[in-house]
Structure formats: C-alpha cells, structure tokens
LOSEBA-178594 format. One record per residue (C-alpha): residue in one letter; chain; x, y, z. Coordinates in Angstrom, 1 decimal, padded with zeros to 4 digits. Example, Ala and Ser with C-alpha at 12.3 -4.5 7.8 and 13.67 -1.06 7.14 Angstrom:
% residues 2
res: A chain: A east: 012.3 north: -004.5 up: 007.8 $
res: S chain: A east: 013.7 north: -001.1 up: 007.1 $
***
This chain:
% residues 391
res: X chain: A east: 000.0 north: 000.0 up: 000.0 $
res: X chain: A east: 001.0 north: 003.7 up: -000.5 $
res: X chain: A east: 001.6 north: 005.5 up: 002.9 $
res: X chain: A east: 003.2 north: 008.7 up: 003.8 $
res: X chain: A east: 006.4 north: 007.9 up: 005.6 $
res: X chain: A east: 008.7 north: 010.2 up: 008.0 $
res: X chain: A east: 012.6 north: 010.5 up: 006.9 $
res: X chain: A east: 014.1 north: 013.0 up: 008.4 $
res: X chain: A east: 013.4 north: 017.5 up: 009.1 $
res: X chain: A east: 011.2 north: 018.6 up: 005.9 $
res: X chain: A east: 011.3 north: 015.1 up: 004.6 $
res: X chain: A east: 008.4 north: 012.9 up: 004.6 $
res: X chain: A east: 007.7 north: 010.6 up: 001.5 $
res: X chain: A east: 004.8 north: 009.0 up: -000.2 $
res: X chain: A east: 006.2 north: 005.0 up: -000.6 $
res: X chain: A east: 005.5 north: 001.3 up: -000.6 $
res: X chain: A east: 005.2 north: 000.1 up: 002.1 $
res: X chain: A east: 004.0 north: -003.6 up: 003.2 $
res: X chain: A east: -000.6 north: -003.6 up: 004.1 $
res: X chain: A east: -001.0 north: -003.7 up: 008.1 $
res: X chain: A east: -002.5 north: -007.3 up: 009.3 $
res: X chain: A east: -004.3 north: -008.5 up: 012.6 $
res: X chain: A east: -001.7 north: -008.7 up: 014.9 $
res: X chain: A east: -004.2 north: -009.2 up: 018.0 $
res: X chain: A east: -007.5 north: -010.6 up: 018.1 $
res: X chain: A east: -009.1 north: -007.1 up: 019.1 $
res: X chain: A east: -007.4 north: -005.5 up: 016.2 $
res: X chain: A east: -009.4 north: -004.3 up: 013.1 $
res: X chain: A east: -008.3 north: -003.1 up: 009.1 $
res: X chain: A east: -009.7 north: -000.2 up: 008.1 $
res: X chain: A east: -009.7 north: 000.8 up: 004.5 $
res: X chain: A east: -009.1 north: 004.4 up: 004.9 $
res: X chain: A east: -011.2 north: 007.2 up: 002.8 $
res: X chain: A east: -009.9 north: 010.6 up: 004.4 $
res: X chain: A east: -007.1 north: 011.6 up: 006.7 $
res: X chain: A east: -005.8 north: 014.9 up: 007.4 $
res: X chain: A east: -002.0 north: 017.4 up: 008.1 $
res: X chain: A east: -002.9 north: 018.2 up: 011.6 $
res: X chain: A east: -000.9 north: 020.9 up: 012.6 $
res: X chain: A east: 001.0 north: 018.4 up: 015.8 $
res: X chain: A east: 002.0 north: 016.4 up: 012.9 $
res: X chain: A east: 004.3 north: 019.6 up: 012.5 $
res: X chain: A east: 006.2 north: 018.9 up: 015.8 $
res: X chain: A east: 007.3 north: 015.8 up: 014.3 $
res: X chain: A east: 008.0 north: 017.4 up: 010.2 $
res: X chain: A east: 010.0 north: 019.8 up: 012.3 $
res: X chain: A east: 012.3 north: 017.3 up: 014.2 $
res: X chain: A east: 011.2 north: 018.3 up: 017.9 $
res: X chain: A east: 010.0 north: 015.1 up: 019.2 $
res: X chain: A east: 012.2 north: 012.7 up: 020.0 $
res: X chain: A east: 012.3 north: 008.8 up: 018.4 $
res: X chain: A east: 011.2 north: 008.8 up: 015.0 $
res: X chain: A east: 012.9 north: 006.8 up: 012.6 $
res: X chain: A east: 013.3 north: 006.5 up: 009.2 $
res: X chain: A east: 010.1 north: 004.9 up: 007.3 $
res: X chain: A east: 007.6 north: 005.8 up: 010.4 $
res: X chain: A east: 004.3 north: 006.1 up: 008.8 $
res: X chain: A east: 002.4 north: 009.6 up: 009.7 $
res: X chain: A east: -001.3 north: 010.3 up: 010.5 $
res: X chain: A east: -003.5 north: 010.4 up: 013.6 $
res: X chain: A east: -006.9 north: 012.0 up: 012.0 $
res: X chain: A east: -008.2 north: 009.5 up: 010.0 $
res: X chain: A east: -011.8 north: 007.6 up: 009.0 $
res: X chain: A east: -012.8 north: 004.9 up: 006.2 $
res: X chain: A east: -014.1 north: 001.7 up: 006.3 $
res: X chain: A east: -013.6 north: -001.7 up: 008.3 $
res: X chain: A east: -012.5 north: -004.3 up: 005.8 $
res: X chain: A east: -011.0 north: -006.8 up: 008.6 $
res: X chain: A east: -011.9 north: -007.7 up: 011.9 $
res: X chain: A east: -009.6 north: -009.6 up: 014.6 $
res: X chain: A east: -011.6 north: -013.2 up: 016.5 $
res: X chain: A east: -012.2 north: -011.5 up: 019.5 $
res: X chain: A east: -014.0 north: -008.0 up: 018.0 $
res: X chain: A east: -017.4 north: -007.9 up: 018.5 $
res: X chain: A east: -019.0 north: -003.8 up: 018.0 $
res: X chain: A east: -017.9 north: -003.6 up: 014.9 $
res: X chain: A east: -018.2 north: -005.7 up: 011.5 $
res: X chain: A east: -016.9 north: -005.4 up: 008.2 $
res: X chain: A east: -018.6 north: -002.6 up: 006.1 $
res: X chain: A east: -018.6 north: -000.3 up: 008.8 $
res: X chain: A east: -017.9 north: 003.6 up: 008.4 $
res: X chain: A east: -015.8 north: 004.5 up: 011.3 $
res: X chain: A east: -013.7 north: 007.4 up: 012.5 $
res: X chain: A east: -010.5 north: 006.7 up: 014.5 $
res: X chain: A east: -009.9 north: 008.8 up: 017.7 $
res: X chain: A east: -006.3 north: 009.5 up: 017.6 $
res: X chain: A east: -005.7 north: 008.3 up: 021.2 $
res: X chain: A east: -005.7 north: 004.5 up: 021.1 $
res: X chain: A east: -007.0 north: 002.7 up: 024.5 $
res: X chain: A east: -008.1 north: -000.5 up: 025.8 $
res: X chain: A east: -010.9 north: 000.3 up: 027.9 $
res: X chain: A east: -010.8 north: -001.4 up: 030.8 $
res: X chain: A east: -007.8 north: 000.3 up: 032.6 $
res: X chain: A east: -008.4 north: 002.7 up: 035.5 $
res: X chain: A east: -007.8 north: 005.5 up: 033.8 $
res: X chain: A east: -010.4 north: 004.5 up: 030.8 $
res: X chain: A east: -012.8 north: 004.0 up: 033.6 $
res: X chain: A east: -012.6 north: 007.3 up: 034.2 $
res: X chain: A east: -013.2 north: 008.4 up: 030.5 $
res: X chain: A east: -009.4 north: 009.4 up: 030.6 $
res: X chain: A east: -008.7 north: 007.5 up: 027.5 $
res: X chain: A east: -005.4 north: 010.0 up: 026.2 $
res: X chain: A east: -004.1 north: 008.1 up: 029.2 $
res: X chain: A east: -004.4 north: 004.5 up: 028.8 $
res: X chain: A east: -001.7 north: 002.4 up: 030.9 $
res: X chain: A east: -002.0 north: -000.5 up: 028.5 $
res: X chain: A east: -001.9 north: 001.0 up: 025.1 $
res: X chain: A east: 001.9 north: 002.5 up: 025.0 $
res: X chain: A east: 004.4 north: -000.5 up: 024.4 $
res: X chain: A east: 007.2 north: 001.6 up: 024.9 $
res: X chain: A east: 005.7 north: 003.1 up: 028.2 $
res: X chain: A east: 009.3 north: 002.8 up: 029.3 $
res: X chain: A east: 010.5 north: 005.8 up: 027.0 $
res: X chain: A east: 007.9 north: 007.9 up: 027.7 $
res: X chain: A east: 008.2 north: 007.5 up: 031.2 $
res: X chain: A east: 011.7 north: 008.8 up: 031.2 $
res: X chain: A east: 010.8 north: 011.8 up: 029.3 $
res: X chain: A east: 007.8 north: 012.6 up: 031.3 $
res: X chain: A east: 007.5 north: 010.6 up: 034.3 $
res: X chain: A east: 004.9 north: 008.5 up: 033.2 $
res: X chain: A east: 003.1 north: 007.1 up: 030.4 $
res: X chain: A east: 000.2 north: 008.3 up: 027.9 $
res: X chain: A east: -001.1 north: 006.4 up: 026.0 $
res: X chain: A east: -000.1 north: 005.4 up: 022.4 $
res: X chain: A east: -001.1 north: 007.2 up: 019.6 $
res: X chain: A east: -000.9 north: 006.7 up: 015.9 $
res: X chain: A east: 001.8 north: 007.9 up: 013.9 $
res: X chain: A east: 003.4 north: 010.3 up: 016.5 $
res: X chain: A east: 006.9 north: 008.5 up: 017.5 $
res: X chain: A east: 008.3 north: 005.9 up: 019.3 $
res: X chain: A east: 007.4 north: 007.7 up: 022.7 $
res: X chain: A east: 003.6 north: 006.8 up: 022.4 $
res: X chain: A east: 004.0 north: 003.1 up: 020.8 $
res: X chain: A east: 005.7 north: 003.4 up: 017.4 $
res: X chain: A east: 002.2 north: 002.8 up: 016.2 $
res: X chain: A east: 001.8 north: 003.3 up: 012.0 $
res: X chain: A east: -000.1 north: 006.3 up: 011.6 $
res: X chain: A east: -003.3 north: 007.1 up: 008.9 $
res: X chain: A east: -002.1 north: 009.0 up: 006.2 $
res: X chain: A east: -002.1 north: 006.2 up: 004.2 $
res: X chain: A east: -004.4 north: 003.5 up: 002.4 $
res: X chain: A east: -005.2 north: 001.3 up: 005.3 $
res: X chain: A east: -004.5 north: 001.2 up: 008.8 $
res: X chain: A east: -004.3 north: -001.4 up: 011.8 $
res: X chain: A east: -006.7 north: 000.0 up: 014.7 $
res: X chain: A east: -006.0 north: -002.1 up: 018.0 $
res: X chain: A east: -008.7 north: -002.3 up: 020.6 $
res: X chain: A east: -011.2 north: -001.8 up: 017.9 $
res: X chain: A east: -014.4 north: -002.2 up: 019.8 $
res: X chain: A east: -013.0 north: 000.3 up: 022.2 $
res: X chain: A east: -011.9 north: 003.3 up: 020.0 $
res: X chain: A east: -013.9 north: 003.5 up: 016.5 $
res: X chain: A east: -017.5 north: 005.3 up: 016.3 $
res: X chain: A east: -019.4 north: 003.9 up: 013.6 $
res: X chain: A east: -021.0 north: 006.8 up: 011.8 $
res: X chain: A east: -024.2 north: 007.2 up: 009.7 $
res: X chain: A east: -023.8 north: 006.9 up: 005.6 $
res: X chain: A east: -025.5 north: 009.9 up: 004.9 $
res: X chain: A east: -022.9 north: 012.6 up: 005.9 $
res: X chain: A east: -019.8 north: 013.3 up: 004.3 $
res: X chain: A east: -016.4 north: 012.1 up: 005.4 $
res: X chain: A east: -015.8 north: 016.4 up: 005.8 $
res: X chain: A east: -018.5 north: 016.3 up: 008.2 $
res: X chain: A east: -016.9 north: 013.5 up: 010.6 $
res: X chain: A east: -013.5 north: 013.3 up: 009.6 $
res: X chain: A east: -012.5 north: 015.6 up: 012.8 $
res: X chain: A east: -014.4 north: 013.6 up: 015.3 $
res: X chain: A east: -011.1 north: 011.7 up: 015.0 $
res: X chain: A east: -009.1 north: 014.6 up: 016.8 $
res: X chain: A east: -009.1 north: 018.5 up: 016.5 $
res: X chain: A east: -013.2 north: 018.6 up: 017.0 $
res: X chain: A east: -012.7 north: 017.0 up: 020.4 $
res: X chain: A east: -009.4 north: 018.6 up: 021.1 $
res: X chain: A east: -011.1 north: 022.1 up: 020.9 $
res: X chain: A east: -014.2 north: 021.5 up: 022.8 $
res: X chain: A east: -012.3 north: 019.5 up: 025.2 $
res: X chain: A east: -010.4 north: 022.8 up: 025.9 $
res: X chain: A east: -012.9 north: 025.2 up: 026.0 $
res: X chain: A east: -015.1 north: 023.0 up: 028.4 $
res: X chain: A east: -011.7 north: 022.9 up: 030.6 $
res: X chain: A east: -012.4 north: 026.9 up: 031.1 $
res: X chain: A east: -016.0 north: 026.6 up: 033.0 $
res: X chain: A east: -017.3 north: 028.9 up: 030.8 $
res: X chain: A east: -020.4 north: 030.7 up: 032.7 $
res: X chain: A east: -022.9 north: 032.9 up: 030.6 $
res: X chain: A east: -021.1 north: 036.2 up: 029.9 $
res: X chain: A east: -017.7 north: 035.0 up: 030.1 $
res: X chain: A east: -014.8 north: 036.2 up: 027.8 $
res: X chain: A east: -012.7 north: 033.7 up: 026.3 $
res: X chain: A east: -009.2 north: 034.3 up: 024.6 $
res: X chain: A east: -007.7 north: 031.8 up: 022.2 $
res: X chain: A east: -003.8 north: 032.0 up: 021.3 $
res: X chain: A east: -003.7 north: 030.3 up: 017.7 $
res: X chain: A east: -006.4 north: 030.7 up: 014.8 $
res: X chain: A east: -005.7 north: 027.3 up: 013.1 $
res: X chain: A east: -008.0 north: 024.5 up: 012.8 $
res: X chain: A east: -008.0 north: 023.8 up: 017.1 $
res: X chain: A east: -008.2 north: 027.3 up: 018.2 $
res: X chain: A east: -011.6 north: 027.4 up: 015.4 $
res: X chain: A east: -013.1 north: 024.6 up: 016.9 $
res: X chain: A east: -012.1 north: 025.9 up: 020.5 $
res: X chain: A east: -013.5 north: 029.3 up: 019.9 $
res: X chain: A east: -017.1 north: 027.6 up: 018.4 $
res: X chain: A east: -017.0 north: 025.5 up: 021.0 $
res: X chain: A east: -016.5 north: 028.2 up: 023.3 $
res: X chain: A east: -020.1 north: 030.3 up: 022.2 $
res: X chain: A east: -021.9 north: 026.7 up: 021.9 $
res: X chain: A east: -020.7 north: 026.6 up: 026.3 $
res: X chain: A east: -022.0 north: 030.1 up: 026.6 $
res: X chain: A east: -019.3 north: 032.3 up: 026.5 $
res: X chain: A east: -020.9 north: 035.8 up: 025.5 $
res: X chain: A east: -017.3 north: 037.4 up: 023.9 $
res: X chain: A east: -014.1 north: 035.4 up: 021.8 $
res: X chain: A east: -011.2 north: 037.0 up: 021.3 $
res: X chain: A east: -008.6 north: 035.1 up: 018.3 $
res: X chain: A east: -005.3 north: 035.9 up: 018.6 $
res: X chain: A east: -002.9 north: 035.5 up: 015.1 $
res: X chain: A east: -000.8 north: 037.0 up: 012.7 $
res: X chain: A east: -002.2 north: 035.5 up: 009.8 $
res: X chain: A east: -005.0 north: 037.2 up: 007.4 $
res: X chain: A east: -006.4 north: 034.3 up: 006.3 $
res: X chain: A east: -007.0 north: 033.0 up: 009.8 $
res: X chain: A east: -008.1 north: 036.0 up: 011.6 $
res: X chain: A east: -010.8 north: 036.3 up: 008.5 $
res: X chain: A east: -011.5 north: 032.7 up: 009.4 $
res: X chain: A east: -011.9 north: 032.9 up: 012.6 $
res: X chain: A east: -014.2 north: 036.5 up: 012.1 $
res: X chain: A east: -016.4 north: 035.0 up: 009.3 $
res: X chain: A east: -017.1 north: 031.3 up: 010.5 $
res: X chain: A east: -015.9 north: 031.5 up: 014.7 $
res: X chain: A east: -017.6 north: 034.8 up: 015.0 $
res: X chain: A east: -014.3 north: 036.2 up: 017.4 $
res: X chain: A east: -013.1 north: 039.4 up: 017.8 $
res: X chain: A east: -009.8 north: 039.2 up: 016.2 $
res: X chain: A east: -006.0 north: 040.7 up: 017.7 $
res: X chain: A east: -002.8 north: 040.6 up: 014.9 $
res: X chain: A east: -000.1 north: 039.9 up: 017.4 $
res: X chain: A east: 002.5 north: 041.8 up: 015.1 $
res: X chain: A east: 000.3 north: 045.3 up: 014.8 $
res: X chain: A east: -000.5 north: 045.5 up: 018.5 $
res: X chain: A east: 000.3 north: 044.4 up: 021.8 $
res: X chain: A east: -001.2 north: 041.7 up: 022.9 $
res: X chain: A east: -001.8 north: 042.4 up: 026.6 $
res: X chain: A east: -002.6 north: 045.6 up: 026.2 $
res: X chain: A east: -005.1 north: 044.7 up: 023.8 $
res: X chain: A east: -006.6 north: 042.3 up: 026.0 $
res: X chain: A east: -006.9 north: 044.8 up: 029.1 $
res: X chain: A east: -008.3 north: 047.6 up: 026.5 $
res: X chain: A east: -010.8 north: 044.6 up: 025.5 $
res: X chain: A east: -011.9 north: 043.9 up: 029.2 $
res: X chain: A east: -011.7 north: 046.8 up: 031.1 $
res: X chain: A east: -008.7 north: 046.2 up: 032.5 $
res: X chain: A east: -009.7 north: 042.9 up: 034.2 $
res: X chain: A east: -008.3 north: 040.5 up: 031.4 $
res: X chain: A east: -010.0 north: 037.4 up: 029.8 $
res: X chain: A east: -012.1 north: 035.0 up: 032.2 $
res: X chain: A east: -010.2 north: 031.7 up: 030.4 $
res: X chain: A east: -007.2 north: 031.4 up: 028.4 $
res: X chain: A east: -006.9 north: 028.8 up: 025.1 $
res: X chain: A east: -003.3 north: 028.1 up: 024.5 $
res: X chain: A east: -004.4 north: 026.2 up: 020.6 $
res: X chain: A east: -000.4 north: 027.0 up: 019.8 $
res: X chain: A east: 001.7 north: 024.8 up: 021.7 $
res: X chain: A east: 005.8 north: 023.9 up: 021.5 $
res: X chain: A east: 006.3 north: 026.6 up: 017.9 $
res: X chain: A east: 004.4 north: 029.0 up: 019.0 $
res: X chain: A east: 005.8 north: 032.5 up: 016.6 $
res: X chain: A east: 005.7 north: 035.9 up: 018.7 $
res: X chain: A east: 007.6 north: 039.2 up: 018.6 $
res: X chain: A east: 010.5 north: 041.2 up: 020.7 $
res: X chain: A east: 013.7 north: 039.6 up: 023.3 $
res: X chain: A east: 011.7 north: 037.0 up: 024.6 $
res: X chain: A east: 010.7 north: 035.1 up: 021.3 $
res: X chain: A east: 014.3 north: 035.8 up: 019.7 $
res: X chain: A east: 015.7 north: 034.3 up: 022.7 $
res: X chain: A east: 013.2 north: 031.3 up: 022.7 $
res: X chain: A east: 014.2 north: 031.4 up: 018.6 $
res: X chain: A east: 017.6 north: 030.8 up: 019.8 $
res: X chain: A east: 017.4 north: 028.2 up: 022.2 $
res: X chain: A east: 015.1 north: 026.5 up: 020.1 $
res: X chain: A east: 017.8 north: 026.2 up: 017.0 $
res: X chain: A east: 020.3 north: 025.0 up: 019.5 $
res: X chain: A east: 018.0 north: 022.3 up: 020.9 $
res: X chain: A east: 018.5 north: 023.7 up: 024.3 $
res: X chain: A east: 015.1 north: 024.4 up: 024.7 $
res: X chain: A east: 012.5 north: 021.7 up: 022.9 $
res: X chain: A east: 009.9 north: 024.2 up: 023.3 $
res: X chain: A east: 008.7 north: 027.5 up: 022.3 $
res: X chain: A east: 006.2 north: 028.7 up: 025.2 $
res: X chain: A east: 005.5 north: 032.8 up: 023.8 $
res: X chain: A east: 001.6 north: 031.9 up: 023.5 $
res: X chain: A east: 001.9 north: 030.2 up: 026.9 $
res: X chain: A east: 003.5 north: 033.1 up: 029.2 $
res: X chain: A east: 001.2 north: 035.8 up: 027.2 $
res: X chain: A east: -002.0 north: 033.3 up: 028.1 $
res: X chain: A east: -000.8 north: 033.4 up: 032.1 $
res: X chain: A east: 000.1 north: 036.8 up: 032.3 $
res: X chain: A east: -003.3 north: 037.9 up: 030.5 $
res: X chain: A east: -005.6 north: 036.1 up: 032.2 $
res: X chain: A east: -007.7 north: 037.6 up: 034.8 $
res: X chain: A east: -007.3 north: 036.9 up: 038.8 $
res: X chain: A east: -008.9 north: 033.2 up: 039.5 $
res: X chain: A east: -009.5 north: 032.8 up: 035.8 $
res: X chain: A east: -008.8 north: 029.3 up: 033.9 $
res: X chain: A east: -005.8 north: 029.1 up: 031.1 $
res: X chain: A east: -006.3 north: 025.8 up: 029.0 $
res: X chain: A east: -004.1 north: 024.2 up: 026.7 $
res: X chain: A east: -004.9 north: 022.2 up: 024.0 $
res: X chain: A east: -001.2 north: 022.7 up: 022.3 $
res: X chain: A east: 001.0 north: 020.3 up: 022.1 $
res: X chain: A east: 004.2 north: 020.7 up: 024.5 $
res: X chain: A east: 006.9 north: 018.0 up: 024.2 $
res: X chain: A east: 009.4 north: 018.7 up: 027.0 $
res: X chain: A east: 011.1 north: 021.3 up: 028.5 $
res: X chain: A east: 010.1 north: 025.0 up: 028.6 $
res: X chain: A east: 011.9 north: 028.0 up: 029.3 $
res: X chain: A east: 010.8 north: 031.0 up: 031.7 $
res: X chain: A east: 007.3 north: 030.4 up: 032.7 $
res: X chain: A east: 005.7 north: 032.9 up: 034.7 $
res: X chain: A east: 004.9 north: 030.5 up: 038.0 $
res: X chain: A east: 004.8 north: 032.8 up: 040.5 $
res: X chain: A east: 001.5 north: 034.5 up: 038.3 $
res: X chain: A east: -000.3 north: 031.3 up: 038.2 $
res: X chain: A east: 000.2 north: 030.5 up: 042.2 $
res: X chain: A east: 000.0 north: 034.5 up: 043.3 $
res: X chain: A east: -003.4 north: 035.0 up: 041.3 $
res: X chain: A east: -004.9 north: 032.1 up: 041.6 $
res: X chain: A east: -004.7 north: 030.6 up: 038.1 $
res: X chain: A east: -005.7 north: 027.0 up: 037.5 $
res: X chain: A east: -004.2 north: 025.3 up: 034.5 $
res: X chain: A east: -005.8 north: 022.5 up: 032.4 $
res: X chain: A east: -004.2 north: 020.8 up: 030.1 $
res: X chain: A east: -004.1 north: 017.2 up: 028.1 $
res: X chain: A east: -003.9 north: 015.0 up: 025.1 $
res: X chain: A east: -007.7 north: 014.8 up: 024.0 $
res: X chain: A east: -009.6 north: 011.9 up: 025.5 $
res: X chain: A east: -011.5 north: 011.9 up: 022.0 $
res: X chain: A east: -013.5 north: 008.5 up: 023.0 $
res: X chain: A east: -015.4 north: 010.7 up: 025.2 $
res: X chain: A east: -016.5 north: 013.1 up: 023.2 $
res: X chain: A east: -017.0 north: 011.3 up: 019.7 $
res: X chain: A east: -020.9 north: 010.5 up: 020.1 $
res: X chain: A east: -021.8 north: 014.1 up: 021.3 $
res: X chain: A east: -020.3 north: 016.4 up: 019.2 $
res: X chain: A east: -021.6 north: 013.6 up: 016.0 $
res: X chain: A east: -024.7 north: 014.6 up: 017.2 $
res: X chain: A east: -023.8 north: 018.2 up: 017.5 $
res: X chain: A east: -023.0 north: 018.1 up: 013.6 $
res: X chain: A east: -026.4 north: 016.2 up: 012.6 $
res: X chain: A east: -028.2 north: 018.8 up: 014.7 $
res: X chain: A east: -026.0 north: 021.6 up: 012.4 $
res: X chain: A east: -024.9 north: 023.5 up: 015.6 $
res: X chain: A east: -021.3 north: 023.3 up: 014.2 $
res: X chain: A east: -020.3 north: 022.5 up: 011.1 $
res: X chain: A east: -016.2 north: 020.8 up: 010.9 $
res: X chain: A east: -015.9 north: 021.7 up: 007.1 $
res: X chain: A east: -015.5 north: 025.4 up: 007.1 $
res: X chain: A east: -011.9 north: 024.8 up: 008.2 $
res: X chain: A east: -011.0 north: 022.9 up: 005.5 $
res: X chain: A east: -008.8 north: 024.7 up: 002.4 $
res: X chain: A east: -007.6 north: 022.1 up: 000.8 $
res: X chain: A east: -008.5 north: 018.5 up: -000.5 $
res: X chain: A east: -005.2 north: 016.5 up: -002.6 $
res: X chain: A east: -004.6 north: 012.8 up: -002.9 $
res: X chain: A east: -002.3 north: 010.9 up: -000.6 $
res: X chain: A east: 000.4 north: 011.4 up: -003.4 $
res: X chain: A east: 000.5 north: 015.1 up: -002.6 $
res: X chain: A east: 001.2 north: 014.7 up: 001.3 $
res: X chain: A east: 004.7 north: 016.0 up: 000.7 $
res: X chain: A east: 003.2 north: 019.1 up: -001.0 $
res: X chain: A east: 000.6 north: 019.3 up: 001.9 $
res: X chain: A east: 003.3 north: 019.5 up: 004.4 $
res: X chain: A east: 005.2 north: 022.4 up: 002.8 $
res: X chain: A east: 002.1 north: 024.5 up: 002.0 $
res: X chain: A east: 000.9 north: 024.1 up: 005.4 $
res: X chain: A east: 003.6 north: 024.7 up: 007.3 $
res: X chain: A east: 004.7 north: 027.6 up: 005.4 $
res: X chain: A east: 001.2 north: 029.3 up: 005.0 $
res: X chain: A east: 001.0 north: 029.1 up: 001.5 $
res: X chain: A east: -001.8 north: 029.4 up: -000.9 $
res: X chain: A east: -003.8 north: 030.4 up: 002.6 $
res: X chain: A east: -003.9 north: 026.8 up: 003.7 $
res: X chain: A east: -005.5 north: 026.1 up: 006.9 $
res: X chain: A east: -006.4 north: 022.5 up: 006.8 $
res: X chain: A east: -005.4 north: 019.7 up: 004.1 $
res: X chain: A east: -007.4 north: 016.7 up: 003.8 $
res: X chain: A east: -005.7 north: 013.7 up: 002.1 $
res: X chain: A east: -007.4 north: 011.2 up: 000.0 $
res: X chain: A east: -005.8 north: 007.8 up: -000.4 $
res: X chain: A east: -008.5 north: 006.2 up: -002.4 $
res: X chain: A east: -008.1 north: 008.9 up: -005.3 $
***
C-alpha cells in the first residue's frame, strides 16, 4: 500500500510500504477514505520530538471503512464507516474507567520511554513517534486499529467524510479545551492560535456560553477565518500588543479563560521570542512557550488558562509565581476523543457546528509532501489539508 512515511526534518515521502494485518484478536483493518495534516504532525516534520525513525508512517486524523476484523472484536463488522480517535485505549484500565482515554496504561508498548521523558506514560497514539508506541499512523491506504471495539465510532452513511472526519481529533481537542475553562454565561474567552484547534475551540467556546471570543494571530487568512465562521473578535499579534489589547478589551480585568491552541512553535515578537528562537535552533530548549506566558500573564485573577497545544518537553521561563499568586488554575491534556466522539456527531447532525468550514484544501495521498510544505509555510492560505488515499 501507499503510505506517507517520515525521513528525516522537511522530509516525509509517499512510498510502498507492506498492508498492516491482525496482529491481535481485538485489532481491526480499516480501508481508509480521508485523513488529514494536523498541525501536531508539524512537531514531528520539524524534528522536535524525539524517536522517530526513518520509514515511520504519519497520521492520527483519520476515518474509512472496516475491511478486517480480529476473532475477539465484536461492535464492529466489516462494512462499517468508522472514524478513529487519535488516542488508542483499551478500555478497561483505571484511567479509561474514568473516560481518561489519552491516558491509557495499557496502550503505549514503549511506556518505558515515555516514562523517562515525562514521568509516566500516555497512551499510544498513531503515527506520532516511538514515545507513544511506534504505532503506523493514517495518512495512508489502510490502517491497523487495536482495541477496535473500544476506540472507532461507527457513523451514519448519509454525511460526508468532511462532516466526521474531525471527530477523530481536533473537533474533540477544541471543545475539550474550551469545556476545561467553565465557561459561565457572559464570560470572555481568549484563544492564542487561529488554526484548525483554536476554530473549533472558539465555536465551541459560544456553543458553552461564552458571551465574547477574542482570536489571537498573525495571519490574514486565519483572523478572516476565525471572524467570518468562529464569530471572534480578532487581535494581529504583530500590529498590536497583545496584553494591552486584552486589558483595553476587558476593562482592564483580562480574559475569564485562556486557550493556548499553539503549543511547542508558537511564533511571537520582541527579546523573549528571539531568545526562545535561539534556544530553540540550538536544541536547548525543545519548546517555544510565547503563546503560553502571554496566556498566564493575560488572564484575569482566578481565571482558567487551557491548553490544548502540544508541548513535548522542556520550557523556558514560565511565569509561576502568576499562576500560584493569582490564583490561576491550568488544564491541560492529550484529547480523550472517545469521550467526546458521540456528542459532538450529534452536534453536527443537529448543524450546531459545522467541521468543514476549516478545511482549504483536498489533494490525494500522493501530494502529502506538497501538503506538508504548503501548510507549514502558509501558503496558498492553507489552513487544513485533507488527504485522499483512495483517489
């Protein structure tokens, strides 16, 4: 089958590589229709995680159909339409009791990595390095899914793989972030990052009640984006200051919650960001944290900052002493998309949010590399690239 494989900083390839097969009886095959560039997948086109190798098939947003099912599967049969959360868990562990499925303490078979690089263990997740199980990711024809009557939501022929194909990840990821802020009626929300998270965060943000958004980018495209279709109020980092702006914007109180949608490559202006840009080529810092400080220092006394971007390591000059002397609280997390796949489906059939308006650009699997360069360069005003291996 044709996959998109990993080879190296700006290098990932469209190759042969051998189909996937039931390795487990729990495992299913699914033939895959759409997949998606999701802007983590960066992190890893970049060179900033840690353990990739050479041939590592990409892709954690991904949907299609089941073509083969392992002995021991029993919610799903062949023929079904499913979308893959990104997250793989087993359900039965005591964190997936607790609907904390991002982390599993059976899914990672290299737990032992991740452990020394964070303490403990998430769980695995396709196509994002050896640190959460080495697992081949989507962006290609087919795909092995373990624990398939655990993960999968089978979803209804009529709608359009556009309309579902997020379920799998940054739908969740931003409502998951803007529920972490208790939103209350009247509440102002800030979001650092107008890409495809931080427009999902900020809609999910008015379907929770908040009465104000505020987007915070430097690009047109976005800022129109998240204007036209997320209804925010809308900063450009690089004509104004950002905290200023935000006290202007609240009467000097600052927002109620904070969405950090950024994460590890977050781009920013003056000393600080030149000496993160610094650190950052001389991999003595694996992280870029500009969104992050601006997100605790902004945010008003006993507010909420969540973060839905993805952080690999270690960060440089965090404001602490704001978050404990103002009484911040800081919520943060891998998705636990399992939770939240059957409610927002229904959210989409009831059209009280509609996933395709964030979508820019639709290729076949043979254009990934393409994808990746327009994407993370900005180019052509991409936002979000869909991939279609079947074409």
């Amino acid at each position: 089958m044709k996959a998109t494989c990993w080879h190296g900083v700006n290098d990932v390839r469209v190759e042969q590589v051998p189909d996937p097969r039931i390795l487990n009886p729990g495992d299913a095959i699914v033939k895959i229709s759409s997949t998606a560039i999701c802007g983590s997948d960066l992190h890893l086109y970049d060179g900033y995680v840690p353990t990739m190798e050479a041939g590592d098939i990409l892709g954690h947003e991904f949907m299609g159909e089941v073509v083969e099912i392992g002995s021991k599967v029993s919610r799903l049969k062949v023929g079904d339409r499913v979308v893959v959360p990104f997250p793989i868990a087993c359900g039965h562990c005591f964190f997936c009791e607790q609907k904390l499925f991002s982390v599993c303490e059976n899914s990672n078979p290299n737990a032992h990595l991740a452990e020394k690089m964070w303490g403990h263990s998430p769980a695995g997740i396709f196509g994002y390095s050896h640190l959460t199980g080495g697992y081949a990711g989507g962006q290609a024809e087919y795909a092995r899914v373990p624990y398939a009557d655990v993960g999968p939501l089978v979803v209804p022929p009529d709608l359009a793989d556009d309309k579902v194909l997020f379920l799998s990840d940054i739908l969740p990821t931003g409502y998951m972030a803007a529920e972490a802020c208790d939103i209350v009626p009247g509440a102002v929300v800030a979001v650092w990052g107008c890409g495809p998270v931080g427009q999902f965060a900020m809609q999910s943000a008015y379907l929770l009640g908040a009465e104000r958004v505020i987007g915070i980018d430097r690009f047109p495209e976005r800022l129109d984006m998240a204007r036209d279709r997320s209804r925010a109020e809308t900063i450009n980092y690089e004509l104004v200051d950002v905290p200023d702006a935000l006290r202007q914007m609240t009467g000097g109180r600052g927002p109620d919650a904070c969405i950090d949608a950024v994460g590890m490559e977050a781009h920013g202006v003056g000393v600080a960001y030149a000496y993160d840009r610094i650190k950052h080529v001389m991999r003595m810092e694996s992280d870029r944290p500009t969104a992050l400080r601006e997100a605790l220092m902004t945010c008003r006394n006993g507010g909420v900052v969540s973060v839905p971007g993805v952080y690999g390591g270690l960060s440089d000059k965090i404001p602490f002493g704001a978050v404990m002397n103002r009484s911040l609280t800081i919520r943060t997390g891998q998705t636990h998309v399992q939770r939240y796949m059957q409610p927002l489906l229904e959210r989409v059939v009831r059209g009280e949010i509609d996933p395709t308006c964030i979508i820019t650009h639709h290729m076949a699997l043979d254009e990934a590399p393409r994808g990746y360069d327009i994407f993370k360069n900005k180019q052509e005003q991409c936002v979000k690239v869909v991939l279609h291996p079947q074409h």
